[in-house]
C-alpha positions in Angstrom: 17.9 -33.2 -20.9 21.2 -31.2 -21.0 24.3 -33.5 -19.5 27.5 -31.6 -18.4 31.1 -33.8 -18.7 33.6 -32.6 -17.0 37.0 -35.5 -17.9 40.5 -34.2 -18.4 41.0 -37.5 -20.5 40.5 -37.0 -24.1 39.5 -40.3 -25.3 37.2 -40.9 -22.1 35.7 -37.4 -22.9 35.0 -38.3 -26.3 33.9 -41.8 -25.5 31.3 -39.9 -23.0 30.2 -37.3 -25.6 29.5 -39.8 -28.5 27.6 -42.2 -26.1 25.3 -39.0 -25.1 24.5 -37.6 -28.1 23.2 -41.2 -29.4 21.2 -41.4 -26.5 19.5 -38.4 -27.2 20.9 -36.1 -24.3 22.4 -32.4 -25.2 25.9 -32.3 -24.1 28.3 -29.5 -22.1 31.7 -30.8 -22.7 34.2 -30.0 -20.2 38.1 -30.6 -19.3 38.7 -29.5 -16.1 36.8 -28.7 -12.5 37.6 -24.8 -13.4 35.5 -25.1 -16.6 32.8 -27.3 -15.3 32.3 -25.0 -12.1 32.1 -22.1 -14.6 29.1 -23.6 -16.6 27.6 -25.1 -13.7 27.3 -21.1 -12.0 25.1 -20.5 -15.1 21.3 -19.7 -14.8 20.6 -22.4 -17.7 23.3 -24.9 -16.2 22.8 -28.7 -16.9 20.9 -30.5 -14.2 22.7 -33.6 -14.7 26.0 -33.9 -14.0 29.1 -36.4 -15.0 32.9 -35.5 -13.1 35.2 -37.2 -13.0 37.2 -37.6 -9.6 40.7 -36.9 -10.8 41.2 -33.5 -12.7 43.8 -30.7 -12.6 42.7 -27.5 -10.5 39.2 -28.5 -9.4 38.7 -32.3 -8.8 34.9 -34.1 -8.8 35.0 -34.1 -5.1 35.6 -30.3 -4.7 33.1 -29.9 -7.4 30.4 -31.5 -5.5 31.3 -29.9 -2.3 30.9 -26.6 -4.4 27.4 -27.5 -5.9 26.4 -28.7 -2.6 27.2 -24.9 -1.2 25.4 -22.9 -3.7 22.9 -21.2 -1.6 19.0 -21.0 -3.4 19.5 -22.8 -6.3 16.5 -23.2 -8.1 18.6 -25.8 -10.4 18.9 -29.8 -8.6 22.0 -31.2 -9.9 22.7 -34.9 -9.9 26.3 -35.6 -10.1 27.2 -38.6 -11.2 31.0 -39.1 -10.0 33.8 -40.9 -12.5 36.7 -42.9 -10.6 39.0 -45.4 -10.6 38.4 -45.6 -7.0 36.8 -48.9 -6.2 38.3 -49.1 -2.4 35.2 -48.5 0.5 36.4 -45.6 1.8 36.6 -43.8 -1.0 33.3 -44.4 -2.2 32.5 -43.0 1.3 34.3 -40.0 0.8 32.6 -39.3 -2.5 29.1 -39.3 -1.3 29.8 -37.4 1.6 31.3 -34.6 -0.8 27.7 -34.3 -2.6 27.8 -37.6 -5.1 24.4 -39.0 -5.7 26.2 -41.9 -7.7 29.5 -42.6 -8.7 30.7 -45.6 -11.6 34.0 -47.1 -11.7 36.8 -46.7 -14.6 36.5 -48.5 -17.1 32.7 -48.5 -16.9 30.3 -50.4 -18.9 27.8 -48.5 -21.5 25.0 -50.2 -20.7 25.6 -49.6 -16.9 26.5 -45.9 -17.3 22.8 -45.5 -19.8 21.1 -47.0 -16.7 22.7 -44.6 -14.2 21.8 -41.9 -16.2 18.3 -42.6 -16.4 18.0 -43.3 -12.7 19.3 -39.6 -12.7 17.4 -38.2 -15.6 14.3 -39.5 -13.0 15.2 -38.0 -9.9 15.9 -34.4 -11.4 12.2 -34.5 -12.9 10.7 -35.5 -10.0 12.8 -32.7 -7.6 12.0 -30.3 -10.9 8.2 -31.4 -10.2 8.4 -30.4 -6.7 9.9 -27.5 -6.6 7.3 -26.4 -9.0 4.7 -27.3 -7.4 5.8 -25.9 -3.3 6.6 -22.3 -5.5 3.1 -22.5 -6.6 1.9 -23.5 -3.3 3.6 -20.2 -1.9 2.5 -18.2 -4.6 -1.3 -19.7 -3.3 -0.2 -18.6 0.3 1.0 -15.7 -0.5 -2.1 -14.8 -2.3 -4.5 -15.8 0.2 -2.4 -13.7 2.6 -3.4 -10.1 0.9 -6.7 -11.2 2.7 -5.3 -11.3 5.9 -4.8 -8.0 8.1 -6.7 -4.8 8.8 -9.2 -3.9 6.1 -11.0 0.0 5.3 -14.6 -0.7 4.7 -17.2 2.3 4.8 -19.7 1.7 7.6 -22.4 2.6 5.0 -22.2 1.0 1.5 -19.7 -1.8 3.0 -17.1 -0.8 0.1 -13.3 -1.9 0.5 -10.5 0.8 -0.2 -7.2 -0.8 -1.6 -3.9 -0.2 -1.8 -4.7 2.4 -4.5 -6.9 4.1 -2.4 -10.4 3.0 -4.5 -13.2 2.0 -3.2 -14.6 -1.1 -4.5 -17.6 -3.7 -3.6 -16.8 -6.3 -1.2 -17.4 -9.0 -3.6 -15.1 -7.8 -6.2 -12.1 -7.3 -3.8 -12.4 -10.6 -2.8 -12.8 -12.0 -5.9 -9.5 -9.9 -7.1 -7.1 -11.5 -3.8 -8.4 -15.2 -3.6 -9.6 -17.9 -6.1 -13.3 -17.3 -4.3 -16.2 -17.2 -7.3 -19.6 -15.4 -5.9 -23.3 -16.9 -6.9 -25.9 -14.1 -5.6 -28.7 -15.4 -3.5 -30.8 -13.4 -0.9 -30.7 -13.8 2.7 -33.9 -14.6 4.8 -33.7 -11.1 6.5 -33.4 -9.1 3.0 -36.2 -11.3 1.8 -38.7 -10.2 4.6 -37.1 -6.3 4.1 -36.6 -6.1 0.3 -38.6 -8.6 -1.6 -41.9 -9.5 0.5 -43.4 -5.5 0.1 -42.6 -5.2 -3.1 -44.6 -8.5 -3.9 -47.7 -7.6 -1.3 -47.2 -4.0 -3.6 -47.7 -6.0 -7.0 -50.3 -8.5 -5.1 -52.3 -5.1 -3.8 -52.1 -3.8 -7.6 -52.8 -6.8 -9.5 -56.1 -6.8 -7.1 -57.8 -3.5 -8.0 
């Protein structure tokens, strides 16, 4: 999973970098809100997201607020927000900017892997869902080309499409739904169709 950083600190950037890489994560490395809201406008932006609260320019908080505003995203970010904030009211005030989860300066390896993989969760399942309600409107949208006013000749019962061809009933449904057709004769066409034809062969066989 790619994982942006976004730290103005050197050595807490690099600290943050080298703990991702052994963990197996691909890694955005960023100094300042500026550069992190850049990558983050990106079609192929990391999902995941570290800031940290304090930076020149663009802080975490404004950040979040930013990500929080983009208007149909088809990315989820998780931002995970860095601070030496610890007090209750600005834990408050980070959540209500667009933090999912926030870790306190200095912060603990094992507690910041953990974190991540609580994040690393949540963006597959929203990835997962979003996935599955597009394919649910692509199904809706499918079955919808079946809805409306349809030509059919009073005669042969053929549909005339959008191309303006005339095709067999059974083949323009079969073209605008997932609808499979297993042929099988009525009891009406029986007594019309087949039941002469067999008295014919019955009345041949005879003489």
């Amino acid at each position: 999973m790619k994982i942006l950083i976004a730290e103005d600190d050197f050595t807490s950037r690099r600290i943050l970098e080298i703990l991702l890489l052994q963990w197996g994560y691909e890694v955005t490395v960023t100094s300042n809100g500026a550069e992190a809201w850049e990558v983050l406008q990106k079609e192929d932006a990391p999902p995941l997201v570290i800031l940290d609260w304090m930076m020149p320019g663009k802080d975490g908080r404004e950040i979040c607020t930013l990500i929080r505003g983009k208007q149909n995203s088809e990315v989820p970010h998780y931002v995970i927000l860095l601070t030496s904030k610890s007090y209750k009211e600005d834990i408050v005030t980070a959540f209500e900017a667009g933090a999912d989860d926030y870790i306190t300066k200095p912060f603990d390896r094992e507690e910041l892997k953990a974190r991540i993989k609580v994040g690393e969760r949540i963006v597959s399942l929203q990835n997962t869902l979003a996935k599955q309600v597009k394919e649910l409107q692509e199904a809706l949208n499918h079955i919808k080309t079946l809805q409306g006013i349809l030509p059919i000749c009073s005669y042969c019962k053929k549909i005339r499409d959008d191309g303006n061809y005339w095709q067999l009933l059974e083949n323009y449904i079969s073209t605008h739904s997932m609808a499979q057709f297993s042929h099988s004769i009525c009891p009406d066409c029986y007594k019309k169709y087949v039941e002469p034809d067999l008295e014919r062969l019955l009345n041949e066989s005879q003489k």
